[in-house]
LOVEX-437179 format. One line per 4 residues: their letters; for each residue z, x, y of N, C-alpha, C. Coordinates in pm, 1 decimal, padded with zeros to 6 digits. Atoms other than C-alpha are relative to their C-alpha. Layout:
N
A = Z X Y Z X Y Z X Y ~ ...
//
This chain:
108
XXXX = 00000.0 00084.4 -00118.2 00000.0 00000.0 00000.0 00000.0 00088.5 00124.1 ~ 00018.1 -00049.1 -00100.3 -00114.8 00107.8 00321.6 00132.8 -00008.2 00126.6 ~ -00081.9 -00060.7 -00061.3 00226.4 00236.6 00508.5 00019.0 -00064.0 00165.9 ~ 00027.5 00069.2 -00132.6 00095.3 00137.0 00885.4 -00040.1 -00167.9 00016.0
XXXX = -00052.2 00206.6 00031.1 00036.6 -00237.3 00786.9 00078.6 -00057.2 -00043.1 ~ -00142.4 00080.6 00012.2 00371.5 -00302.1 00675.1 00073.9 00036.4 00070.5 ~ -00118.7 -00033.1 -00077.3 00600.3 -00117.7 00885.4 -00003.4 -00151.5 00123.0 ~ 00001.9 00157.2 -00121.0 00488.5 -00409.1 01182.8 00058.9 -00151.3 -00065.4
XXXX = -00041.5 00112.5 00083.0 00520.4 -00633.4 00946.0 00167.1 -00053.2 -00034.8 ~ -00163.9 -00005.4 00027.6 00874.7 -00577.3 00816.9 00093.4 -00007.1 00109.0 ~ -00113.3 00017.9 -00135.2 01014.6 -00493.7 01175.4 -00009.2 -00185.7 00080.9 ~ 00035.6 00125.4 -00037.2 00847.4 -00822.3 01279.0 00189.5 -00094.1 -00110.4
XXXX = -00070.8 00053.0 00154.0 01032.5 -00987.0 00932.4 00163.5 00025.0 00088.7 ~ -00135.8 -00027.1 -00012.9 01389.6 -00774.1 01012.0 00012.6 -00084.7 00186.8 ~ 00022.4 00077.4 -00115.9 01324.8 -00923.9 01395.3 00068.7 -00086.6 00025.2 ~ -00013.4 00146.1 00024.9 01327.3 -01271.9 01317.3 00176.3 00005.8 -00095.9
XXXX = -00098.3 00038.5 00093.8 01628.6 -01224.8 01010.8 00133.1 00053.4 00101.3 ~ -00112.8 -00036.1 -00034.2 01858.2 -01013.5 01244.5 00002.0 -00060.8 00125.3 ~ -00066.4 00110.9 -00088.6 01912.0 -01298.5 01505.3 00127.8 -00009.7 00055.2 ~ -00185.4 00064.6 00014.5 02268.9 -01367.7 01567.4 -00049.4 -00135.5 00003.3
XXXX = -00029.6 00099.9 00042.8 02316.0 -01665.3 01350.4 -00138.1 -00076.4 -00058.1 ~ 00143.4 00088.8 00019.4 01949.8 -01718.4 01275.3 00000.1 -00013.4 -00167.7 ~ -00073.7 -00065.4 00133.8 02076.2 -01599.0 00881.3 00092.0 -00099.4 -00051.0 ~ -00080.5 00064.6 00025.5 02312.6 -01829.7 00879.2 -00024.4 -00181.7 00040.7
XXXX = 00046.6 00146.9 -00052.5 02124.9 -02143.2 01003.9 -00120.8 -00022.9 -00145.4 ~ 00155.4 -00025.3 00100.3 01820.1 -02055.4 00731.2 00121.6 -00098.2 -00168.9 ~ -00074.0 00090.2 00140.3 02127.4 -02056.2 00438.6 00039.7 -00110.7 00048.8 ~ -00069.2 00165.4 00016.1 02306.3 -02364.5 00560.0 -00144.2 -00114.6 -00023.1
XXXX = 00068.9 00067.4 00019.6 01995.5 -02536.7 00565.8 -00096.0 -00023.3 -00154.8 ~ 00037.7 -00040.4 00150.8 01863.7 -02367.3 00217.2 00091.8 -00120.0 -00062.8 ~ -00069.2 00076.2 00053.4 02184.4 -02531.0 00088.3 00042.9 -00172.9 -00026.7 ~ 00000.6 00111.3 00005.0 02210.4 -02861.3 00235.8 -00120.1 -00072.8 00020.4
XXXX = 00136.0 00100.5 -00046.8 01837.4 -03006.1 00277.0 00034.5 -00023.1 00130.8 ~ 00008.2 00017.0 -00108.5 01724.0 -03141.0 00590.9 00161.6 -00070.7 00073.9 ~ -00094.1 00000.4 -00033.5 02003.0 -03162.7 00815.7 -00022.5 -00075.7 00154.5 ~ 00017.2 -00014.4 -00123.3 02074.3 -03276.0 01178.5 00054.4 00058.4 00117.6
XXXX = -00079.5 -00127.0 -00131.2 02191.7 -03083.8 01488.4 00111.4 -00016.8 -00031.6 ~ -00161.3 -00018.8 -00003.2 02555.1 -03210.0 01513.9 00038.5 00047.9 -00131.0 ~ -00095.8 -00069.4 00118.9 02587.2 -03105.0 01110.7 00016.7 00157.1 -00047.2 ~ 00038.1 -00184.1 -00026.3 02424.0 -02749.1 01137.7 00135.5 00023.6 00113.7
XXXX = -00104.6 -00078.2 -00107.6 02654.8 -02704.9 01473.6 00158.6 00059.3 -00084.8 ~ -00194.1 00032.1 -00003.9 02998.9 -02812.9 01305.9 -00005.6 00097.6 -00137.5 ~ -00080.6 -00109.6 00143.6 02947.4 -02612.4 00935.3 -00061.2 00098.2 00032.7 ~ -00051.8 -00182.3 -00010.7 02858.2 -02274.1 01088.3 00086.3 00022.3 00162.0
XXXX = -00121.5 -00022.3 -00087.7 03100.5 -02330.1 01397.6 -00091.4 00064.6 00118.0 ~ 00100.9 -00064.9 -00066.7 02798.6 -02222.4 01613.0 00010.5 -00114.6 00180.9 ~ 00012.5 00058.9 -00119.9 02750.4 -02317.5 02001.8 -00147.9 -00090.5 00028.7 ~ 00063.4 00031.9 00020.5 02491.7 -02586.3 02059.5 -00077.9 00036.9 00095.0
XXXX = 00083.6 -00019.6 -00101.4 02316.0 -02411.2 02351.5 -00083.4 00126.6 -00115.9 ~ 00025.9 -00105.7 00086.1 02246.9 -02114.1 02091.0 -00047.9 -00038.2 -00159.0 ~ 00059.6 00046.6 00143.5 02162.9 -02320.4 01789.5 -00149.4 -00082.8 00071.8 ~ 00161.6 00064.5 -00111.3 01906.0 -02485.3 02024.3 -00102.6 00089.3 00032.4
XXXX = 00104.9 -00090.2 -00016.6 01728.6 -02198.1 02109.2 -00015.4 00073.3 -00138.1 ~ 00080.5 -00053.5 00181.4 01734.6 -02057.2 01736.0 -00093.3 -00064.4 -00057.7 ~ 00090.5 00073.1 00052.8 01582.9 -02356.3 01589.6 -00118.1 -00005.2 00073.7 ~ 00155.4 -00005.5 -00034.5 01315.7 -02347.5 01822.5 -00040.3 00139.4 00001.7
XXXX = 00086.0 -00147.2 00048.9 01239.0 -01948.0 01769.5 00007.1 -00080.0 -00113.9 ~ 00035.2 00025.2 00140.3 01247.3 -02076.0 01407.5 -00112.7 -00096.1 -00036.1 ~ 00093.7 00095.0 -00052.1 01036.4 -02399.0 01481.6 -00143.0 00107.2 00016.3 ~ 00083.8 -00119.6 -00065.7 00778.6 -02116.1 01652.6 -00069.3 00062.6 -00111.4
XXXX = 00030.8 -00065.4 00113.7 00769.4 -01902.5 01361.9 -00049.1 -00058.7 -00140.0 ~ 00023.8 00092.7 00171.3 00701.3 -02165.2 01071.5 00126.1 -00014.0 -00114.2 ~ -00073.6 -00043.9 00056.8 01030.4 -02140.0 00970.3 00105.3 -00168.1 -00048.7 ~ -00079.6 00175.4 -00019.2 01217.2 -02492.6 01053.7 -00112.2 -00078.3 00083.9
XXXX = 00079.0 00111.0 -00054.0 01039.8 -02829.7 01101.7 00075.0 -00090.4 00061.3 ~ -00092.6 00053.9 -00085.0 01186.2 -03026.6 01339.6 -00090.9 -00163.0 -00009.9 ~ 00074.9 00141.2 -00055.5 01117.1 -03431.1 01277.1 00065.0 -00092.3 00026.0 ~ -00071.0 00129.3 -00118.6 01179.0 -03687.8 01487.8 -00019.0 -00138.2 -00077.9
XXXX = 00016.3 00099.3 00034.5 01258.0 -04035.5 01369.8 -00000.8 -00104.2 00087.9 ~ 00009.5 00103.5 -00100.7 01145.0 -04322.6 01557.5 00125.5 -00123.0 -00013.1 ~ -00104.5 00133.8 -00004.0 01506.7 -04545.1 01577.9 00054.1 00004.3 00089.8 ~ -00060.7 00029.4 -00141.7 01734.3 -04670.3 01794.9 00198.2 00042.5 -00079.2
XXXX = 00078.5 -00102.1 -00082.2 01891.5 -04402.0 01857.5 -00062.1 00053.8 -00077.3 ~ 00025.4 -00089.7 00057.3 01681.3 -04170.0 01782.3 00032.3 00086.4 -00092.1 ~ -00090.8 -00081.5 00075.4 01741.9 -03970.8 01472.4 -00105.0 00154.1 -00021.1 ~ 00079.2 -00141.3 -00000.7 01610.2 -03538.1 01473.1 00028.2 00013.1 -00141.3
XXXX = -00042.6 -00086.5 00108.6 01640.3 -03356.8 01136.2 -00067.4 00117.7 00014.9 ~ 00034.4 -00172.1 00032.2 01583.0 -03008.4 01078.5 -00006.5 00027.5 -00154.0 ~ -00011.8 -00037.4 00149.2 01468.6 -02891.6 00715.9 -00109.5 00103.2 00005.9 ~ 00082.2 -00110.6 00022.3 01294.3 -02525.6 00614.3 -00130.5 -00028.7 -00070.5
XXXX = 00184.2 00025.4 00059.7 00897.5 -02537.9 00551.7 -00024.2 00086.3 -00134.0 ~ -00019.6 -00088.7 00190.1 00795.5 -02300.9 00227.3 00021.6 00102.8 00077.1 ~ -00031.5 -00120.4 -00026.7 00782.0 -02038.1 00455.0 00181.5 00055.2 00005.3 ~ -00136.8 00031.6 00003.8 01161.3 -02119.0 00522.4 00069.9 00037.9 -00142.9
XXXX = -00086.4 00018.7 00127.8 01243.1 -02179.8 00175.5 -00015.7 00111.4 -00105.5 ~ 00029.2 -00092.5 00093.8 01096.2 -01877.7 00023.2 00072.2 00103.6 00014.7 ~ -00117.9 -00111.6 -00026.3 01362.8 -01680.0 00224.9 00116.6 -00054.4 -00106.6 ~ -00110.2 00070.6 00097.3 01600.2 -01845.4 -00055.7 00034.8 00144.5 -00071.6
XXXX = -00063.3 -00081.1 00063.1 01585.1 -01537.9 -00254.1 00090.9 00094.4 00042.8 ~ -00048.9 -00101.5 -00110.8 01663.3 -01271.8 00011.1 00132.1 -00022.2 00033.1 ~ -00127.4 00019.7 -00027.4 01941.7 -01426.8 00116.6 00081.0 -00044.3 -00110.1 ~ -00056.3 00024.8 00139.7 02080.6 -01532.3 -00228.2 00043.4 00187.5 -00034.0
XXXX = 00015.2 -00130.5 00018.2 02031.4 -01160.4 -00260.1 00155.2 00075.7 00073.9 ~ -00097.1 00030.7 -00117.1 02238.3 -01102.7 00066.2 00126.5 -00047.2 -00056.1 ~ -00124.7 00076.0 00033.0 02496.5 -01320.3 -00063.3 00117.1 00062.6 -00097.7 ~ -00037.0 -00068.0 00130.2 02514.4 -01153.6 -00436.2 00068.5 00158.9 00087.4
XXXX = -00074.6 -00123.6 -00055.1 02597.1 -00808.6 -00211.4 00103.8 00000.5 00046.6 ~ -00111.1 00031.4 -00072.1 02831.1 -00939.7 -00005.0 00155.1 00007.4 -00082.9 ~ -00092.9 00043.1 00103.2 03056.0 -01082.1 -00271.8 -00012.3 00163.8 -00088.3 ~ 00016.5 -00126.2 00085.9 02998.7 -00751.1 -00471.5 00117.6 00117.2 00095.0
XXXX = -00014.9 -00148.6 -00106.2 03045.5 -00508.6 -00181.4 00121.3 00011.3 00124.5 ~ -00075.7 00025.5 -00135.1 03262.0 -00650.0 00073.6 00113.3 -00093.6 -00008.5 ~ -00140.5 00051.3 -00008.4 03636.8 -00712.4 00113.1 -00031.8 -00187.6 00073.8 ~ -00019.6 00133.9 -00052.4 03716.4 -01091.1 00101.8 00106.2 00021.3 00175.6
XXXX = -00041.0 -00003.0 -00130.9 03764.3 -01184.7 00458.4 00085.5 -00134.2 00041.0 ~ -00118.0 00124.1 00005.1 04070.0 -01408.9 00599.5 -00059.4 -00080.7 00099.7 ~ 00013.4 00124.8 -00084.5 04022.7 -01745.0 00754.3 00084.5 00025.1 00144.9 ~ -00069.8 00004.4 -00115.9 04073.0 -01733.3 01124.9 00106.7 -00133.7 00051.1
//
């Protein structure tokens, strides 16, 4: 494999994954199917001015689909496209290290 067509590639890739919280919006959503804002906010404890602008870099990228339901009120969901969902392993991966490698951490 040609060396100078992946390096862009990958930094692109590490880019997008090393976010703050963009990692952690991908798994919660891996885990629970399509979701909507207030449930993403409240199970990673995240600020909603900053989960707002993730999902739309993610939106951007092909990453999260954002659809709108026509009711009264209005209902959004958020759920990962394949491109989304194919990060499943990576971070499963991620996960398996963690738990391996890294001192359990105490509840604040």
């Amino acid at each position: 494999m040609n060396q100078k067509s992946l390096c862009p590639r990958f930094e692109k890739a590490m880019s997008i994954l090393s976010q703050r919280w963009t990692g952690l919006i991908i798994y919660q959503l891996l885990s629970g199917g399509p979701q909507r804002f207030s449930t993403i906010e409240s199970a990673i404890n995240i600020s909603g001015r900053v989960l707002s602008e993730r999902l739309k870099e993610l939106e951007q990228e092909g990453i999260v689909k954002r659809e709108v339901y026509p009711e009264t009120p209005v209902r959004i969901e958020y759920s990962l496209t394949d491109k989304g969902r194919a990060l499943e392993p990576i971070l499963k991966t991620i996960e398996k290290w963690g738990q391996d490698w890294l001192p359990v951490m105490e509840e604040k």
